[in-house]
C-alpha positions, 0 to 999 in steps of 0.5 A: 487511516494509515498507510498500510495495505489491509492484504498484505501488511505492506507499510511506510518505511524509512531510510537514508537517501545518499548523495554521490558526495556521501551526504545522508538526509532522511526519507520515507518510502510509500506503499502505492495504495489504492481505495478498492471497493469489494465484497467482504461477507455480503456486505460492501466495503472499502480497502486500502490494499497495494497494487501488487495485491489488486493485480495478483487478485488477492480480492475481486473489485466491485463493479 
């Protein structure tokens, strides 16, 4: 499965990091994920979806 939020599309992205010398090595950055059980049509189900998403209660989490 991949790393990317089911709400809102958020996703792995790449870039640069720079030393203070100006030296560029590759790195990602990572969505902060969480595996959510909810309610989708009567039917249990599980979510990958972002933090930001579960605190602005985008989905309601199954008790």
């Amino acid at each position: 499965m991949s790393r990317t939020c089911a709400i809102c599309g958020k996703h792995t992205i790449t870039g640069n990091s720079v030393s203070h010398a100006k030296n560029h090595t590759r790195r990602t950055w990572r969505p902060n994920l969480v595996k959510v059980k909810t309610q989708v049509q009567g039917t249990t189900v599980t979510l990958k979806i972002c933090a930001r998403c579960l605190k602005s209660d985008f989905i309601t989490k199954k008790v």
